[in-house]
PQR file with spaces between the fields and no chain letter, atoms N, CA, C, O and H, PARSE charges and radii, in Angstrom:
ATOM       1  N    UNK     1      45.741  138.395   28.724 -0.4000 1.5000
ATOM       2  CA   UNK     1      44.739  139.233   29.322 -0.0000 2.0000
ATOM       3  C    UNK     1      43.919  138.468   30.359  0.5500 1.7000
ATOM       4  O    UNK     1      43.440  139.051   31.332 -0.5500 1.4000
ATOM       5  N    UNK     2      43.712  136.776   30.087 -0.4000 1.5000
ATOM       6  CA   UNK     2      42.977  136.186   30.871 -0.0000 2.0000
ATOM       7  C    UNK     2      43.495  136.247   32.504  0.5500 1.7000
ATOM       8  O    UNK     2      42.869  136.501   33.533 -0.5500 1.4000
ATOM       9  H    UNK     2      44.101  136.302   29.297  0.4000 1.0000
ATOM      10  N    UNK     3      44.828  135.922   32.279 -0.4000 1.5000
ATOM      11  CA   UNK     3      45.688  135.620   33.876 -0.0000 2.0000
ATOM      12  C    UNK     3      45.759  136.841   34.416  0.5500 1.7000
ATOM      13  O    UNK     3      45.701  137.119   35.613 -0.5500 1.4000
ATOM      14  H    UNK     3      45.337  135.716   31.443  0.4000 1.0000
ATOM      15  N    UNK     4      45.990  138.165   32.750 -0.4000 1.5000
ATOM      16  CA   UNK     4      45.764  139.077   34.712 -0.0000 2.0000
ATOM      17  C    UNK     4      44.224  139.480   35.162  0.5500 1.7000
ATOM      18  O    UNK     4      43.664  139.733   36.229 -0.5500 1.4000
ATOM      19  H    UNK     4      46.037  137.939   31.777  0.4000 1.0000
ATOM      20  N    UNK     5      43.960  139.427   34.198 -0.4000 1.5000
ATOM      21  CA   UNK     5      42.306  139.476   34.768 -0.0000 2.0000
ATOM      22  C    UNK     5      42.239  138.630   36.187  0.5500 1.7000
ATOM      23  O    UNK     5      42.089  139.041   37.338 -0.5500 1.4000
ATOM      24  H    UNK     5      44.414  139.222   33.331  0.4000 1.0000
ATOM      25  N    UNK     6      42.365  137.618   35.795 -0.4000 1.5000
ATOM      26  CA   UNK     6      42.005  136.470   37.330 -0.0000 2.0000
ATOM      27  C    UNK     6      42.826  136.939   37.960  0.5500 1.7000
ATOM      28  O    UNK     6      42.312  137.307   39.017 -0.5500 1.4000
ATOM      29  H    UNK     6      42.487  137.284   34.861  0.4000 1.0000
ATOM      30  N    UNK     7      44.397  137.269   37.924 -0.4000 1.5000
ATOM      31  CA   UNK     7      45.284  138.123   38.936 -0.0000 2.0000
ATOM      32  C    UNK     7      44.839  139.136   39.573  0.5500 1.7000
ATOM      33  O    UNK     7      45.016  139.445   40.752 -0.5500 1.4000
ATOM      34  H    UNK     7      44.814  136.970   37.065  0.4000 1.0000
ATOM      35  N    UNK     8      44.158  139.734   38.632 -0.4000 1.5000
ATOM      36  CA   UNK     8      43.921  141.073   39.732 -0.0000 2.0000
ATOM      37  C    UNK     8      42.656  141.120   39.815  0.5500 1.7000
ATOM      38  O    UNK     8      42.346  142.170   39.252 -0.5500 1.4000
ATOM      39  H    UNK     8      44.014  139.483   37.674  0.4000 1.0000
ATOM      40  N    UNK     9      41.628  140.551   40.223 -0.4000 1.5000
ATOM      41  CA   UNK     9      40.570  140.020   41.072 -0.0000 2.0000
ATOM      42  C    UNK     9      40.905  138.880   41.960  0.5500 1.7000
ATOM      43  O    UNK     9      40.529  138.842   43.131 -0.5500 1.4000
ATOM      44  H    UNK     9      41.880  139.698   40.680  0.4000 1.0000
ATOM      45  N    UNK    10      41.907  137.568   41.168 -0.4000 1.5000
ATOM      46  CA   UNK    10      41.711  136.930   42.553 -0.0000 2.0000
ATOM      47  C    UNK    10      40.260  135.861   42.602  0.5500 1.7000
ATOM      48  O    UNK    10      40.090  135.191   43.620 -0.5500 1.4000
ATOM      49  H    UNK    10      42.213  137.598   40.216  0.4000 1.0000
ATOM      50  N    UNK    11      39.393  135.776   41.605 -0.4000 1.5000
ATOM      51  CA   UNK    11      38.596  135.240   41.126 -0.0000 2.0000
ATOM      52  C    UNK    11      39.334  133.862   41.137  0.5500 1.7000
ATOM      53  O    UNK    11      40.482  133.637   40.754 -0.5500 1.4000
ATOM      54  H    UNK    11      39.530  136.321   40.778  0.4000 1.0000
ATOM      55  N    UNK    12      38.250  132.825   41.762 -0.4000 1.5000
ATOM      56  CA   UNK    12      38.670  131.283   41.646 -0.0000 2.0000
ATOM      57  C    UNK    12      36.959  130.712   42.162  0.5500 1.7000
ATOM      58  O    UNK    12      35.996  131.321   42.626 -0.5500 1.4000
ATOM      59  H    UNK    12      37.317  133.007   42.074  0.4000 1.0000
ATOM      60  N    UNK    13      37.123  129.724   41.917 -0.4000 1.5000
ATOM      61  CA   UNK    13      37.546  129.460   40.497 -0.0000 2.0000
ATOM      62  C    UNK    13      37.446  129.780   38.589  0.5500 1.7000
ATOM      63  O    UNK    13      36.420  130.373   38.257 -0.5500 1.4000
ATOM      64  H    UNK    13      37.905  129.230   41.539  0.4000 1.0000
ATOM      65  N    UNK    14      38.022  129.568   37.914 -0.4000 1.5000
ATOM      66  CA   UNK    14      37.899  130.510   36.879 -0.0000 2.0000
ATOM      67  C    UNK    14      36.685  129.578   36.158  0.5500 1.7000
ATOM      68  O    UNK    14      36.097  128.698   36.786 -0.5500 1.4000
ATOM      69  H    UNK    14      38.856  129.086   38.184  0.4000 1.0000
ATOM      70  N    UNK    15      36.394  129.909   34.724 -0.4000 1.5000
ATOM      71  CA   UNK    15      35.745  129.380   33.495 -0.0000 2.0000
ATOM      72  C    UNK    15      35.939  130.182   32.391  0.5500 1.7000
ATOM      73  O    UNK    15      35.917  131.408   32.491 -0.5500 1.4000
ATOM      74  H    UNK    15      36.871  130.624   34.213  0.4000 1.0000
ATOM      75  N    UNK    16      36.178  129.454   31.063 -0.4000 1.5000
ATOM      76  CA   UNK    16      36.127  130.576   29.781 -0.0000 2.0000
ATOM      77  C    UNK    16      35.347  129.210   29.361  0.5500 1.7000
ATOM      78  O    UNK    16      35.382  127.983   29.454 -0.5500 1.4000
ATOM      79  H    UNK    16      36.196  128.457   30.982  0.4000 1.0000
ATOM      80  N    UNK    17      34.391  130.651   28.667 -0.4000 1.5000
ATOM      81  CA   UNK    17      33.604  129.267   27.519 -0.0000 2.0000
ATOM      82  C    UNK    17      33.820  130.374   26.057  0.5500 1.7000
ATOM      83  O    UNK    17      33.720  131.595   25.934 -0.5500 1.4000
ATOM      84  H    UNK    17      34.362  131.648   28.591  0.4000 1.0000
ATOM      85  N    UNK    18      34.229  129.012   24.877 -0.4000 1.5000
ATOM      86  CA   UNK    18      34.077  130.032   23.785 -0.0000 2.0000
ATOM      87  C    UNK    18      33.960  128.615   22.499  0.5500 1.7000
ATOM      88  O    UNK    18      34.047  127.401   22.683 -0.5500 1.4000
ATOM      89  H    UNK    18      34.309  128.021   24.977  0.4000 1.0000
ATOM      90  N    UNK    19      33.828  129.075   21.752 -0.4000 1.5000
ATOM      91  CA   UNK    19      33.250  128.375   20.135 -0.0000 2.0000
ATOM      92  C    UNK    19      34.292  127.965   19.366  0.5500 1.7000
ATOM      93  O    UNK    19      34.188  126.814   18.943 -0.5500 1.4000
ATOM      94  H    UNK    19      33.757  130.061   21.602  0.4000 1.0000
ATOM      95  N    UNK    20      35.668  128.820   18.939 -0.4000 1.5000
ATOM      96  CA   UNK    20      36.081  128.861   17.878 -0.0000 2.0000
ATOM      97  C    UNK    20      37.621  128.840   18.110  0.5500 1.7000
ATOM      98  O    UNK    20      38.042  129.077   19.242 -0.5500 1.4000
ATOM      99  H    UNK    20      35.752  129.755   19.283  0.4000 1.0000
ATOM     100  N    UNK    21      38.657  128.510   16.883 -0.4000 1.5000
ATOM     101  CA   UNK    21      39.987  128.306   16.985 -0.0000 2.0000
ATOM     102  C    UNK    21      40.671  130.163   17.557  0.5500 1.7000
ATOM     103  O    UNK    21      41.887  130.325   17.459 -0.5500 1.4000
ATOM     104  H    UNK    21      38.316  128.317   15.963  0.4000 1.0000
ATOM     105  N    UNK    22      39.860  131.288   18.059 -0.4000 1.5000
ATOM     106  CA   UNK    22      40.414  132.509   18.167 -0.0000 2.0000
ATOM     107  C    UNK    22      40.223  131.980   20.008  0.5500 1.7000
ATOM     108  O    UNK    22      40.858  132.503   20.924 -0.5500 1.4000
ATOM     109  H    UNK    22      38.871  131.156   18.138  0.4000 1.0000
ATOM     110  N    UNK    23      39.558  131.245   20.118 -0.4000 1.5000
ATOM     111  CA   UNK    23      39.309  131.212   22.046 -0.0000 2.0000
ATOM     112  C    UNK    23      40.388  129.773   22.500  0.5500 1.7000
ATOM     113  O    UNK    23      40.342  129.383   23.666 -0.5500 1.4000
ATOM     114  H    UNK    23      39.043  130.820   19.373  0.4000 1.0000
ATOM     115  N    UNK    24      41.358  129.038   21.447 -0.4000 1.5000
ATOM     116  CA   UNK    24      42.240  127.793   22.136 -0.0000 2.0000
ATOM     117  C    UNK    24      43.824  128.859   23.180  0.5500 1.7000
ATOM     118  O    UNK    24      44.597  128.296   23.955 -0.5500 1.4000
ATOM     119  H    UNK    24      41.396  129.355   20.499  0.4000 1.0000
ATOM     120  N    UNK    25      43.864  130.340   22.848 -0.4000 1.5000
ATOM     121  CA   UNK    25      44.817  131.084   23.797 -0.0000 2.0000
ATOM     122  C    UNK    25      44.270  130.815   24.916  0.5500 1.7000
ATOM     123  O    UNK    25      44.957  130.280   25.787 -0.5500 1.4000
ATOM     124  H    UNK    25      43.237  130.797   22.218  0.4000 1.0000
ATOM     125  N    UNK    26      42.550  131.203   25.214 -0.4000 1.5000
ATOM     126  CA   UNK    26      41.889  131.513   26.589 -0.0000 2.0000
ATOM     127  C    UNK    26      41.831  129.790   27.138  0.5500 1.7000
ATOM     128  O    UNK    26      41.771  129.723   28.366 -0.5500 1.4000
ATOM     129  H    UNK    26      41.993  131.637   24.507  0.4000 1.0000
ATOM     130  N    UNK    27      41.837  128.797   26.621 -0.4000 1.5000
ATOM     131  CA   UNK    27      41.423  127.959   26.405 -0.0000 2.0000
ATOM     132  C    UNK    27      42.649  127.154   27.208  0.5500 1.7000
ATOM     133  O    UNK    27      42.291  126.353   28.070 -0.5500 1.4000
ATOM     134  H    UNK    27      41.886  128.851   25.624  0.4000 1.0000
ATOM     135  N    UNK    28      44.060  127.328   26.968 -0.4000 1.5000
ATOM     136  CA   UNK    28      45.259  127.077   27.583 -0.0000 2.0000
ATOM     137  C    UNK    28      45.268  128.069   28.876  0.5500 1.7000
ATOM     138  O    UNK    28      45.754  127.654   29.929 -0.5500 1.4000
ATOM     139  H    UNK    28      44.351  127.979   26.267  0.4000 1.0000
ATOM     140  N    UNK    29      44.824  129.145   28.803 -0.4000 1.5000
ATOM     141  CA   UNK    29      45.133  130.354   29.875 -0.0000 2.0000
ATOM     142  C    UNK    29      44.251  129.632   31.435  0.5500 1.7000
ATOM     143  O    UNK    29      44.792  129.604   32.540 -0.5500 1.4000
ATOM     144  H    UNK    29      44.429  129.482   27.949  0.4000 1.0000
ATOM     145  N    UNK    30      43.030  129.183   31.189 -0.4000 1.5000
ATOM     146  CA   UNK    30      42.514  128.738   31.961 -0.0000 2.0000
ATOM     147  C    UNK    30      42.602  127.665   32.563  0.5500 1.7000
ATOM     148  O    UNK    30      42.459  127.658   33.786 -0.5500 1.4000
ATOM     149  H    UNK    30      42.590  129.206   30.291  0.4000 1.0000
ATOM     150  N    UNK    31      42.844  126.557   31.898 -0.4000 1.5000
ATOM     151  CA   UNK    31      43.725  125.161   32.091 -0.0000 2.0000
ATOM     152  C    UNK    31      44.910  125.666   33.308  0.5500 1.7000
ATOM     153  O    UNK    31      44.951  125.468   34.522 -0.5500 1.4000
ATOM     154  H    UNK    31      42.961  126.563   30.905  0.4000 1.0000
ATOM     155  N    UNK    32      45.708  126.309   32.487 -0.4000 1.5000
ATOM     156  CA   UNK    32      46.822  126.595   33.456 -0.0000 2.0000
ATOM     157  C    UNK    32      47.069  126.702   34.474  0.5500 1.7000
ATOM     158  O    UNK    32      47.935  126.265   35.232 -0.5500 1.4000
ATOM     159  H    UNK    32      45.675  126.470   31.501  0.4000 1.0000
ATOM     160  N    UNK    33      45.168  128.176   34.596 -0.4000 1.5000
ATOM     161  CA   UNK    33      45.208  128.817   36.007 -0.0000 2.0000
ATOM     162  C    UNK    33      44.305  127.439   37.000  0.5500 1.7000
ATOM     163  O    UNK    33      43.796  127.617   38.107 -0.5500 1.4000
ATOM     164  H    UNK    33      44.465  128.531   33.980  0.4000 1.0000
ATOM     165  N    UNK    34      44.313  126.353   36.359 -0.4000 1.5000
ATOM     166  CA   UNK    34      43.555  125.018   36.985 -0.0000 2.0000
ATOM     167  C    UNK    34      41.791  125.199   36.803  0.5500 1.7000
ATOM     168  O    UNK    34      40.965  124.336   37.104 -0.5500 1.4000
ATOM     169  H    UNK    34      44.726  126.208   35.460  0.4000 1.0000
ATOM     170  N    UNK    35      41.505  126.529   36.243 -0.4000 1.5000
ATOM     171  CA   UNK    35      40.553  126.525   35.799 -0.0000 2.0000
ATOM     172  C    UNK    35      39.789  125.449   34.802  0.5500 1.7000
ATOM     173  O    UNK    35      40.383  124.418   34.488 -0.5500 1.4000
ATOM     174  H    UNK    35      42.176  127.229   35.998  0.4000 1.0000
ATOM     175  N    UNK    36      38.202  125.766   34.220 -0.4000 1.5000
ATOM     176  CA   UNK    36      37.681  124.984   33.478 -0.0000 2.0000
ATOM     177  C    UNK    36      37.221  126.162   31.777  0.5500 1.7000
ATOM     178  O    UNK    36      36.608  127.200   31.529 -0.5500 1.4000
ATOM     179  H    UNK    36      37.718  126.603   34.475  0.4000 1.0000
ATOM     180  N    UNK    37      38.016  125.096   31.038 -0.4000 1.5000
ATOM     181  CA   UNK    37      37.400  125.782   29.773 -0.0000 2.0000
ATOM     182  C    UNK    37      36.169  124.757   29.681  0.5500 1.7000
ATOM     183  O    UNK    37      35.987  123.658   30.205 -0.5500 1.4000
ATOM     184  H    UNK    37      38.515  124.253   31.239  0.4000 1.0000
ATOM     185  N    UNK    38      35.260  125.674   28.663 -0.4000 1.5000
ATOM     186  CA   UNK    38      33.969  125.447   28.380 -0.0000 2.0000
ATOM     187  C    UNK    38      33.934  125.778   27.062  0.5500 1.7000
ATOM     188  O    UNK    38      34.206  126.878   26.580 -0.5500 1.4000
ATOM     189  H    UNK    38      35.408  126.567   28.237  0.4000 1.0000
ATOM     190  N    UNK    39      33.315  124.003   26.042 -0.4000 1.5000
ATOM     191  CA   UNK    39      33.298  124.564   24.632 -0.0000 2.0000
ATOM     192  C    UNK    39      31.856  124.421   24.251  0.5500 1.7000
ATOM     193  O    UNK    39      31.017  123.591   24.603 -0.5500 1.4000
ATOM     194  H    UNK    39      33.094  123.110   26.433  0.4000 1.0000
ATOM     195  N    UNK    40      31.776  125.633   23.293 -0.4000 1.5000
ATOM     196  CA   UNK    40      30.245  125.328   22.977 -0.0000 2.0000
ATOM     197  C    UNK    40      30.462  124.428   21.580  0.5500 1.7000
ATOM     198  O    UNK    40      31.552  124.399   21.008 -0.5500 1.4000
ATOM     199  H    UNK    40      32.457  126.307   23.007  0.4000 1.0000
ATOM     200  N    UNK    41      29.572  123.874   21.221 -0.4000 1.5000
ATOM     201  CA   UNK    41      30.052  122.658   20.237 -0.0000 2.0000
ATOM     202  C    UNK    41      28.459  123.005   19.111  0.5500 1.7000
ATOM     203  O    UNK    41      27.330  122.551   19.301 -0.5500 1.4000
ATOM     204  H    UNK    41      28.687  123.897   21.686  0.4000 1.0000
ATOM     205  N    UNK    42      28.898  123.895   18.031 -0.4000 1.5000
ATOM     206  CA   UNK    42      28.521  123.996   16.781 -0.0000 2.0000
ATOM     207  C    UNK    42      27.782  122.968   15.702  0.5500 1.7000
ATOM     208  O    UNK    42      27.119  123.178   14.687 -0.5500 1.4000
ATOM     209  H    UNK    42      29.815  124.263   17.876  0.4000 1.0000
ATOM     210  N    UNK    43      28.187  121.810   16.363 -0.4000 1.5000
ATOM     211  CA   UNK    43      27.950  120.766   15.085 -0.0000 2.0000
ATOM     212  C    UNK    43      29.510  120.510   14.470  0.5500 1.7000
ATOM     213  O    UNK    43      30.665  120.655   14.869 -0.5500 1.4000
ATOM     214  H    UNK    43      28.726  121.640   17.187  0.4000 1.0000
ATOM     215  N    UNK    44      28.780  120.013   13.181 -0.4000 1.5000
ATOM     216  CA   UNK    44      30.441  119.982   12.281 -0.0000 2.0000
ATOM     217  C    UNK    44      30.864  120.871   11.801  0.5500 1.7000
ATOM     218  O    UNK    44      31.696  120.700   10.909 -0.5500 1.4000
ATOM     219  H    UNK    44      27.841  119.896   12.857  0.4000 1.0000
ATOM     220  N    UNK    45      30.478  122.180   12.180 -0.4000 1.5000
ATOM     221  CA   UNK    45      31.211  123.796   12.100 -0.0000 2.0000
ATOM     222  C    UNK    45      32.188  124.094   12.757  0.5500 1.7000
ATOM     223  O    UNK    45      32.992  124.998   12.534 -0.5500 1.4000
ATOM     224  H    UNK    45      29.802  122.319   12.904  0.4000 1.0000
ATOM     225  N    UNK    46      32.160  122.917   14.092 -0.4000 1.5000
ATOM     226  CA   UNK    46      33.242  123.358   15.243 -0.0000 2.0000
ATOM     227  C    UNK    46      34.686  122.923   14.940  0.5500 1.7000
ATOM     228  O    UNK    46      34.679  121.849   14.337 -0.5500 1.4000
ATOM     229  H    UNK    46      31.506  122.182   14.274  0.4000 1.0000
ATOM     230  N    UNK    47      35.670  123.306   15.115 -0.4000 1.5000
ATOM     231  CA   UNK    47      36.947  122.745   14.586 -0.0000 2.0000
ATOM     232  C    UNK    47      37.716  121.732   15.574  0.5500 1.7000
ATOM     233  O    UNK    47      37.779  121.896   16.792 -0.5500 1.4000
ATOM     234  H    UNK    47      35.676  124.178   15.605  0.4000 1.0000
ATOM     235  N    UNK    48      38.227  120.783   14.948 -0.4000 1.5000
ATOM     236  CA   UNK    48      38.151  119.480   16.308 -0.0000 2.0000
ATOM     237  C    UNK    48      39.579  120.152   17.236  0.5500 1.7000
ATOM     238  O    UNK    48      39.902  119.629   18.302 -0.5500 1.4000
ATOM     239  H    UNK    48      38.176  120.650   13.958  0.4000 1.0000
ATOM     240  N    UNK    49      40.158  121.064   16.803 -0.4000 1.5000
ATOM     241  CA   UNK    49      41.236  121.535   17.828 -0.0000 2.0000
ATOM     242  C    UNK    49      40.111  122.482   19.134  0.5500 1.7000
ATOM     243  O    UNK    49      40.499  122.727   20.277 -0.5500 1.4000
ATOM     244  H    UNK    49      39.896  121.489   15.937  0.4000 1.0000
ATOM     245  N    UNK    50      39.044  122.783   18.710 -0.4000 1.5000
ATOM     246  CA   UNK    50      38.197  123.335   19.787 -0.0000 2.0000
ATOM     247  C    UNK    50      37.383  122.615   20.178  0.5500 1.7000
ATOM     248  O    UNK    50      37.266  122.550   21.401 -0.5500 1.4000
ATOM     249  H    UNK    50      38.729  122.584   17.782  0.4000 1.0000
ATOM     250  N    UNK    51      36.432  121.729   19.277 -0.4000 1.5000
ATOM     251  CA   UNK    51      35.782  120.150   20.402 -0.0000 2.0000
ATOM     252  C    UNK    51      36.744  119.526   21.361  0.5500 1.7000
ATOM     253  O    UNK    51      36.341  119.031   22.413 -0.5500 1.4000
ATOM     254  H    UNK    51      36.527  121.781   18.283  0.4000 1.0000
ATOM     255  N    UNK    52      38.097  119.538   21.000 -0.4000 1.5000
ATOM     256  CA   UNK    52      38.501  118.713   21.893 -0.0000 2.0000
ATOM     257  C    UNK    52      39.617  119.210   23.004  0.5500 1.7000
ATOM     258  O    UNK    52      40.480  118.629   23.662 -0.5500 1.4000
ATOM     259  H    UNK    52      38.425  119.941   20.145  0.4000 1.0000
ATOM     260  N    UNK    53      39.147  120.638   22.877 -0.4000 1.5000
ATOM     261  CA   UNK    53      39.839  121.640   23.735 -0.0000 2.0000
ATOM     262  C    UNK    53      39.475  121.754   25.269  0.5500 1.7000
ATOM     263  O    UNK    53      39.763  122.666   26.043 -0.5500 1.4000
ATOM     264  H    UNK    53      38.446  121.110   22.343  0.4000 1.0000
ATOM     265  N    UNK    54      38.674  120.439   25.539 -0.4000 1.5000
ATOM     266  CA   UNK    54      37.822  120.248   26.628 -0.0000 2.0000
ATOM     267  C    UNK    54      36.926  118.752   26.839  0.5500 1.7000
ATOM     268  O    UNK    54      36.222  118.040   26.123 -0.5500 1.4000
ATOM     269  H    UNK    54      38.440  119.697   24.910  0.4000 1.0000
ATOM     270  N    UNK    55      37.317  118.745   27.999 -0.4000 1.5000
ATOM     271  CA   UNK    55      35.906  117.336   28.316 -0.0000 2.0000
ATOM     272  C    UNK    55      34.223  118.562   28.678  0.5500 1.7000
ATOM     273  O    UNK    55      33.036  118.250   28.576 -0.5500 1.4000
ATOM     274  H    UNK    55      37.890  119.323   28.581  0.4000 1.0000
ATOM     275  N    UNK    56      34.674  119.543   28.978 -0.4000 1.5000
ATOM     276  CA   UNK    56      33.123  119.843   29.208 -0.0000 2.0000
ATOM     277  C    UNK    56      32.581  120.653   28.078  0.5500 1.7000
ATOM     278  O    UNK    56      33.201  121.605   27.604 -0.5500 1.4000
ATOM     279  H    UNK    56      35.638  119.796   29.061  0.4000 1.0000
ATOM     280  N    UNK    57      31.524  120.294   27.697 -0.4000 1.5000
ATOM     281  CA   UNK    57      31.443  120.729   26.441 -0.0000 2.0000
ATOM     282  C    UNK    57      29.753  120.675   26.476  0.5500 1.7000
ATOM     283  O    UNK    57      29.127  119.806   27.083 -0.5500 1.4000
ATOM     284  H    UNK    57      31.021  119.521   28.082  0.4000 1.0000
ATOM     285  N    UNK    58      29.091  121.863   25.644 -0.4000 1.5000
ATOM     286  CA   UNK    58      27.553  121.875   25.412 -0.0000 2.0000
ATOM     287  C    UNK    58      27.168  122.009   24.300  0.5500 1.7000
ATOM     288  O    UNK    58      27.852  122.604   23.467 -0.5500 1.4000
ATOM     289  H    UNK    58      29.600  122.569   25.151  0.4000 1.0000
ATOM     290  N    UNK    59      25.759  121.390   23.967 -0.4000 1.5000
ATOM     291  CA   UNK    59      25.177  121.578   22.440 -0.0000 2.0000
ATOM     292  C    UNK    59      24.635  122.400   21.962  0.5500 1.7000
ATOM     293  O    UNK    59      23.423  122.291   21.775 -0.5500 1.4000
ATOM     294  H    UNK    59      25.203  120.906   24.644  0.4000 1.0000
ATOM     295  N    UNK    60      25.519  123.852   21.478 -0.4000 1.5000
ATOM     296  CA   UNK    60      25.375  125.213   21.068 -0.0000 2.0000
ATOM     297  C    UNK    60      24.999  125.726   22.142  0.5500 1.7000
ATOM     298  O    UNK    60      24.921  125.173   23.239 -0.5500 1.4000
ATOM     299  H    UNK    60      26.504  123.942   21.630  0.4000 1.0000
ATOM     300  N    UNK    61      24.641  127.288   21.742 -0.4000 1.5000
ATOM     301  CA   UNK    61      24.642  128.551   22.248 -0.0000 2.0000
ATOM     302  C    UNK    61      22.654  127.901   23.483  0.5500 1.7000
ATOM     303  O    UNK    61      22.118  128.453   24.443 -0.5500 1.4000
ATOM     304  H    UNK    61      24.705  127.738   20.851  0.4000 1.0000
ATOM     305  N    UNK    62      22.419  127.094   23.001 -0.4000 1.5000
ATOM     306  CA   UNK    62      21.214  126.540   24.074 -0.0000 2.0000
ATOM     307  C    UNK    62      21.308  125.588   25.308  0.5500 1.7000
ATOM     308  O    UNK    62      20.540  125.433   26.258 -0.5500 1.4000
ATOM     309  H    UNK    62      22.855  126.645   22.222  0.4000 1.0000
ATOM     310  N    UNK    63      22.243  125.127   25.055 -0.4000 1.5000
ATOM     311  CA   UNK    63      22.518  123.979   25.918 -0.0000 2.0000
ATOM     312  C    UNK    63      23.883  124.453   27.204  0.5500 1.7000
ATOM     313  O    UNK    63      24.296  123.900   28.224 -0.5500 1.4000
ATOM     314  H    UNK    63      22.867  125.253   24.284  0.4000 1.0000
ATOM     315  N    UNK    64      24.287  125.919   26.384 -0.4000 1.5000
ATOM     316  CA   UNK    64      25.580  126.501   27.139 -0.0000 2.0000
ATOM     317  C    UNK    64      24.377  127.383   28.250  0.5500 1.7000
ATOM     318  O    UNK    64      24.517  127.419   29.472 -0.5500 1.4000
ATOM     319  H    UNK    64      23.951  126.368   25.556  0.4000 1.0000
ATOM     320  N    UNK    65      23.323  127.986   27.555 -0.4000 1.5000
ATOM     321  CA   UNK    65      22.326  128.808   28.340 -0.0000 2.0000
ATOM     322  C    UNK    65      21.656  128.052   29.138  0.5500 1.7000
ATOM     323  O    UNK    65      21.082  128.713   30.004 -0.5500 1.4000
ATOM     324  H    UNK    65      23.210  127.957   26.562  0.4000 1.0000
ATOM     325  N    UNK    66      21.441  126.611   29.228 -0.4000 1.5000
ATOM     326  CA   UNK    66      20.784  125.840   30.042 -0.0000 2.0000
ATOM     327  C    UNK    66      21.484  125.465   31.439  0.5500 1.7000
ATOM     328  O    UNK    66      21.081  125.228   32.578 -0.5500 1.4000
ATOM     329  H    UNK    66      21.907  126.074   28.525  0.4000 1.0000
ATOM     330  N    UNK    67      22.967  125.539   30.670 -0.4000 1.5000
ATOM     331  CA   UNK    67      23.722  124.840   31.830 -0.0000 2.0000
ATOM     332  C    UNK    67      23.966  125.834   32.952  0.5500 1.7000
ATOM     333  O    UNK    67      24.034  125.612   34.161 -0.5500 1.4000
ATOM     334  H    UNK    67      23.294  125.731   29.745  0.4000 1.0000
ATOM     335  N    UNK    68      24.115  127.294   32.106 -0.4000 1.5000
ATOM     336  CA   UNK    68      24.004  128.769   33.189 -0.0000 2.0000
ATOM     337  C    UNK    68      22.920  128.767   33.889  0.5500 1.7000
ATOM     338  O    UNK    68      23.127  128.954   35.088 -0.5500 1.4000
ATOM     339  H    UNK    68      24.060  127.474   31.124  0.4000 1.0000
ATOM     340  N    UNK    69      21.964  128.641   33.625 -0.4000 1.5000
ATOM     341  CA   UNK    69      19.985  129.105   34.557 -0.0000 2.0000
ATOM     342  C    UNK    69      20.303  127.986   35.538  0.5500 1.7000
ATOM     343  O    UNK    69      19.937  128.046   36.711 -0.5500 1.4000
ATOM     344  H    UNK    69      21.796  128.489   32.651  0.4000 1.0000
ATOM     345  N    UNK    70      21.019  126.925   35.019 -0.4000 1.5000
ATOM     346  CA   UNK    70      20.750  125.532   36.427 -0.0000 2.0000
ATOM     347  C    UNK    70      22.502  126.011   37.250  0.5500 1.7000
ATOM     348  O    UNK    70      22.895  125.443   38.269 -0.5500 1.4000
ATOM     349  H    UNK    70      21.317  126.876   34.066  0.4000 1.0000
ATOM     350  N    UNK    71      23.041  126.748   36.774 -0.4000 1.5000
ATOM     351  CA   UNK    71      24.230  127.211   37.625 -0.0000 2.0000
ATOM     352  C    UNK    71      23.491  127.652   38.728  0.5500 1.7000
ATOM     353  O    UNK    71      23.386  127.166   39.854 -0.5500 1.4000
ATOM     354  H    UNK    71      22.722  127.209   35.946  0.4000 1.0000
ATOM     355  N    UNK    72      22.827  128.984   38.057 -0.4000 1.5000
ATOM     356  CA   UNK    72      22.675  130.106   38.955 -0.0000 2.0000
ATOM     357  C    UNK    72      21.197  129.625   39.640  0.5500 1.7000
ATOM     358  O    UNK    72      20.570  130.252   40.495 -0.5500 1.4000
ATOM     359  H    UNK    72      22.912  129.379   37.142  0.4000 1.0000
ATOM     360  N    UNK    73      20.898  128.596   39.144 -0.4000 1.5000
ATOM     361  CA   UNK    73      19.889  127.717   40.517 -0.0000 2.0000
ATOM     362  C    UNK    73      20.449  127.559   41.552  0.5500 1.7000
ATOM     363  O    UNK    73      20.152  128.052   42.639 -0.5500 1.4000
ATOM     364  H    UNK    73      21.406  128.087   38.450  0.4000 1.0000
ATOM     365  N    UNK    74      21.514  126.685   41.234 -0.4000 1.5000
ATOM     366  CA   UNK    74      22.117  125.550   42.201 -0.0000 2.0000
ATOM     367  C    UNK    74      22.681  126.604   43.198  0.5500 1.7000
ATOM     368  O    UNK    74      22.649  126.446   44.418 -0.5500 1.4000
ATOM     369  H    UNK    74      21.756  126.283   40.351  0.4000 1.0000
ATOM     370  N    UNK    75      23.387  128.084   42.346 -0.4000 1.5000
ATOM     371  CA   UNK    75      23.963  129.030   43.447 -0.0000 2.0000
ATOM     372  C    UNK    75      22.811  129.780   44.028  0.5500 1.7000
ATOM     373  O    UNK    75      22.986  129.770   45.246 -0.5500 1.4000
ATOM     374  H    UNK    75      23.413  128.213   41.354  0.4000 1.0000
ATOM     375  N    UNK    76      21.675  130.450   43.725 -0.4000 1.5000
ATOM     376  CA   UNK    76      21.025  131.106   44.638 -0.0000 2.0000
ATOM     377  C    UNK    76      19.559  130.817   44.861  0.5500 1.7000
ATOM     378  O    UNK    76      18.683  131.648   44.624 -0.5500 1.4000
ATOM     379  H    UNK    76      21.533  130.458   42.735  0.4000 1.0000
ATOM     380  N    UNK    77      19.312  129.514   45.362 -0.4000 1.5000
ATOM     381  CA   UNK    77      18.411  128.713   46.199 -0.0000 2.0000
ATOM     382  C    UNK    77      18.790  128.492   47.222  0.5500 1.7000
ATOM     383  O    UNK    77      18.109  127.826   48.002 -0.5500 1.4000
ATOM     384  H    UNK    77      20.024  128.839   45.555  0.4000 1.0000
C-alpha cells in the first residue's frame, strides 16, 4: 500500500515513522523507495527488530513531536 501510495502521488521524498513489529513491512517499503523510516523508540517495550529498523530514531511519541514542530520550522520560515 506504501509504494503505491508514493506511486501515485509521486511524493519524494518519502518517511514512515512507526513503533512496533506491525510497521517493519512499511519499514522495508520505504528503504526501498530510498526513503527514510523513522522509529519511535518506547524504551525496553520496543522490539530490537524495530529499534534497529533504523539509524533515525526518537525518544517516544515526544521527541518524534519535537522533531516535527522543528521540521515544519525549518520548512516554513
Amino acid at each position: 500500500m506504501l509504494r503505491r501510495l508514493v506511486a501515485d502521488t509521486a511524493v519524494s521524498p518519502v518517511a514512515y515513522a512507526g513503533d512496533d513489529l506491525g510497521d517493519l513491512p512499511a519499514f522495508d517499503a520505504v528503504t526501498a523507495l530510498g526513503g527514510y523510516p523513522l522509529v519511535i523508540i518506547h524504551g525496553e517495550e520496543t522490539a530490537p527488530a524495530v529499534a534497529s529498523a533504523s539509524t533515525i530514531s526518537f525518544a517516544g511519541v515526544e521527541g518524534f513531536a519535537a522533531w516535527l514542530s522543528a521540521l515544519r520550522d525549518a520548512v516554513y520560515t
